[in-house]
VOBA-270527 format. One record per residue (C-alpha): residue in one letter; x, y, z. Coordinates in steps of 0.25 Angstrom, whole numbers, padded with zeros to 4 digits, always signed. Layout:
REM residues N
aXYZ/...
//
This chain:
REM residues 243
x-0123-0118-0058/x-0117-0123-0070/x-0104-0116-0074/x-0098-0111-0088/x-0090-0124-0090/x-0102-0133-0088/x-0110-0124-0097/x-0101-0127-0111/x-0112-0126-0121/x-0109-0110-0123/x-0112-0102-0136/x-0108-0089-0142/x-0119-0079-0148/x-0122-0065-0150/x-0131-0060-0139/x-0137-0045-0141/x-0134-0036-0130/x-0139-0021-0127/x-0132-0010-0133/x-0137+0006-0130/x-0145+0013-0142/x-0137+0021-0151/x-0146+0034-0148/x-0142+0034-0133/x-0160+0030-0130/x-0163+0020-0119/x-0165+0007-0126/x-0179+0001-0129/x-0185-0009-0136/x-0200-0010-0140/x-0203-0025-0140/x-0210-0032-0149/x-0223-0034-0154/x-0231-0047-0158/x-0226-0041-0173/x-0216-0032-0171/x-0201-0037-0166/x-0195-0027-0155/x-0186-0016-0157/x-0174-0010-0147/x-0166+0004-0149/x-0154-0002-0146/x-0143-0012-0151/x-0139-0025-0149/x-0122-0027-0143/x-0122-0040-0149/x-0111-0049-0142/x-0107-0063-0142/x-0110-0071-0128/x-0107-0085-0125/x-0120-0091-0122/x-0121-0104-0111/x-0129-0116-0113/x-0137-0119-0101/x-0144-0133-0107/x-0140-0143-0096/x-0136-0134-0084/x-0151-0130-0083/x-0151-0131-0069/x-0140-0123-0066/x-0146-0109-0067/x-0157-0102-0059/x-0166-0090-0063/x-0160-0084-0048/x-0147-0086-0051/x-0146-0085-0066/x-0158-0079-0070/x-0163-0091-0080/x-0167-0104-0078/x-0168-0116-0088/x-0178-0126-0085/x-0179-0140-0096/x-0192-0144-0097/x-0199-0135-0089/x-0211-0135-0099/x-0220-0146-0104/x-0231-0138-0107/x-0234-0139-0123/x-0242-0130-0129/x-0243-0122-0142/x-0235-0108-0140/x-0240-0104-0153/x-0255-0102-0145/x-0255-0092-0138/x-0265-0096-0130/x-0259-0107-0127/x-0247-0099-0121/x-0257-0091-0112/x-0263-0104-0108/x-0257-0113-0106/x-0239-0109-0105/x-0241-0096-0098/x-0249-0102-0085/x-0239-0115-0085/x-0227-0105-0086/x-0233-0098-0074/x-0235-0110-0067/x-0222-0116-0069/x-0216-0103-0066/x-0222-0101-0052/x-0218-0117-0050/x-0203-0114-0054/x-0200-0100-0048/x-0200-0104-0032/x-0203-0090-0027/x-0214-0088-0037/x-0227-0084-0032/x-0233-0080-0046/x-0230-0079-0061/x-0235-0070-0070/x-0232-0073-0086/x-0233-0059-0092/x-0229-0062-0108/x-0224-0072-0116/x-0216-0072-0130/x-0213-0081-0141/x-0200-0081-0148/x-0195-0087-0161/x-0181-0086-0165/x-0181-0077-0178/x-0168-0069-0186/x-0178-0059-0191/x-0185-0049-0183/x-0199-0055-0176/x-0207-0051-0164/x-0204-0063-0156/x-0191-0068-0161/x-0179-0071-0152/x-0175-0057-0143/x-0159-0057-0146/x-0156-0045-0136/x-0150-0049-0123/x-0160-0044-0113/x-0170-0046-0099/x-0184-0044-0102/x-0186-0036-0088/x-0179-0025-0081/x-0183-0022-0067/x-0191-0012-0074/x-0199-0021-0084/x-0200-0032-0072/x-0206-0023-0064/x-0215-0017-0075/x-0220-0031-0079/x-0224-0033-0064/x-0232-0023-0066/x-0239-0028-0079/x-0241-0040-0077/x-0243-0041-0060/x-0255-0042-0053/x-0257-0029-0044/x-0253-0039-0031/x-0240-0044-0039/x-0236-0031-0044/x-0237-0024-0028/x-0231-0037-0021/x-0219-0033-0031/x-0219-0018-0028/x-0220-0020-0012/x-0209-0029-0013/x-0218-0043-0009/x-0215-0049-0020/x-0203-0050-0032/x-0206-0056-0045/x-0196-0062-0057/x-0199-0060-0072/x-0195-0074-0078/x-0195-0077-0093/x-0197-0091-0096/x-0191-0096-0110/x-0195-0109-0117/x-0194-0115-0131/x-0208-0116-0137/x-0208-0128-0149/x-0194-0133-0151/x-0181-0134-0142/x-0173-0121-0145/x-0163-0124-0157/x-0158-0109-0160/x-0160-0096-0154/x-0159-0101-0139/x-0161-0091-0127/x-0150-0083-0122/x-0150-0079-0109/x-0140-0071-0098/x-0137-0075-0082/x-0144-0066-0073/x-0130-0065-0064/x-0120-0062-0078/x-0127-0049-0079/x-0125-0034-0074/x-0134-0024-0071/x-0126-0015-0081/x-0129-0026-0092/x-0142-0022-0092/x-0150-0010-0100/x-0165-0006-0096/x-0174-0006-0110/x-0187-0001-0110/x-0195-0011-0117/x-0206-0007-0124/x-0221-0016-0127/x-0232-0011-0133/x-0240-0010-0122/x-0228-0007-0110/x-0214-0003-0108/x-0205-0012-0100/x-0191-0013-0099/x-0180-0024-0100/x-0164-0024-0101/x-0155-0027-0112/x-0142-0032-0110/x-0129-0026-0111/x-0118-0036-0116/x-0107-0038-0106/x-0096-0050-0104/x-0099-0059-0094/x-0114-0060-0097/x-0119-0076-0095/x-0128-0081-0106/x-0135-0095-0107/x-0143-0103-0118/x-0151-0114-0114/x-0151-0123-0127/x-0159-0133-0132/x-0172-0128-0125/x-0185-0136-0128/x-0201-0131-0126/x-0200-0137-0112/x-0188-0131-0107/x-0189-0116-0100/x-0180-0106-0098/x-0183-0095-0087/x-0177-0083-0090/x-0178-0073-0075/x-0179-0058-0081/x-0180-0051-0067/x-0182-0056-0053/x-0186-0043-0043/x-0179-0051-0031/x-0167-0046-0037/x-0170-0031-0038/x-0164-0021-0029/
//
């Protein structure tokens, strides 16, 4: 693994962090629609973090061990993102293939959604997510098994025959990234108390995520310069690690 001296390319920024809601309620957030952006009942704690450049070190983090992994030209399959049935297609079956390929342990993958982002200052309902936050809980992991899973899936899980892993998988779509790269945490500089349930709420389900409480001490990364081929896996839960 790479240490801090060998990683010299480290900025300062304000991250946003998880503070209570004022009214004392638990907190929420109702995400957003194809029209209409999301909206939480708490506040942001904004801080300023040093943020590490991973770009040359790739090799140096694990999804086991760090809870992300960078992967240079993983992709070099080119087609519209614009079309969504291109996506459906044509990406999504290839990022499931590639998955299964690149997870040793992995019997099967199942691609349950998919987002499009586009940095924006103004309030859109795909812009850039500036809170610091984990997509699943154990509560919203287990509750997309049971969404998405085939009946055979979901009672291998429950019986303890089988675990699974919720992965997102990050990748430029047109042009290597210039501004508004991704920042994102080590798994291993994280406490348990940094983190606060949210009950996430869709239109058609309610899930449930964590926010992030700011804490020094916390390790996060960049990776810069990404490029369409590059992909970034981003490893959101893994059950092998639940009591």
């Amino acid at each position: 693994m790479a240490n801090e001296t060998e990683l010299e390319n480290t900025i300062c920024r304000t991250l946003c962090f998880y503070a209570p809601p004022a009214d004392g309620a638990g907190p929420e957030y109702i995400a957003e629609t194809r029209t209409v952006p999301g909206k939480r009942n708490y506040p942001h704690q904004k801080a300023v973090v040093p943020i590490t450049d991973i770009r040359g070190h790739e090799d140096s983090f694990t999804l086991d061990q760090h809870s992300f992994a960078a992967l240079p030209g993983a992709c070099s399959l080119a087609i519209d993102f614009r079309n969504a049935g291109d996506i459906v297609r044509e990406y999504l079956p290839w990022l499931e293939n590639f998955l299964v390929k690149f997870l040793p342990d992995a019997a099967h993958v199942t691609v349950f959604d998919y987002s499009l982002r586009k940095a924006s200052e103004v309030k859109t309902s795909h812009r850039q997510v500036n809170k610091i936050h984990i997509d699943q809980s154990p509560v919203g992991a287990f509750g997309r098994v049971h969404r998405h899973l085939s009946h055979e899936y979901r009672t291998a899980i429950e019986n303890g025959e089988a675990d699974f892993r919720i992965i997102n998988v990050w990748k430029p779509l047109f042009n290597p990234i210039s501004d508004h790269p991704l920042a994102f945490a080590e798994f291993g500089s994280l406490r348990v108390d940094d983190l606060v349930p949210v009950r996430q709420v869709y239109e058609e389900y309610v899930g449930e995520t964590y926010a992030v409480r700011y804490r020094e001490g916390q390790t996060f990364r960049y990776w810069s310069g990404m490029t369409p081929s590059d992909i970034l896996l981003l490893q959101c839960f893994d059950s092998r690690e639940q009591p």
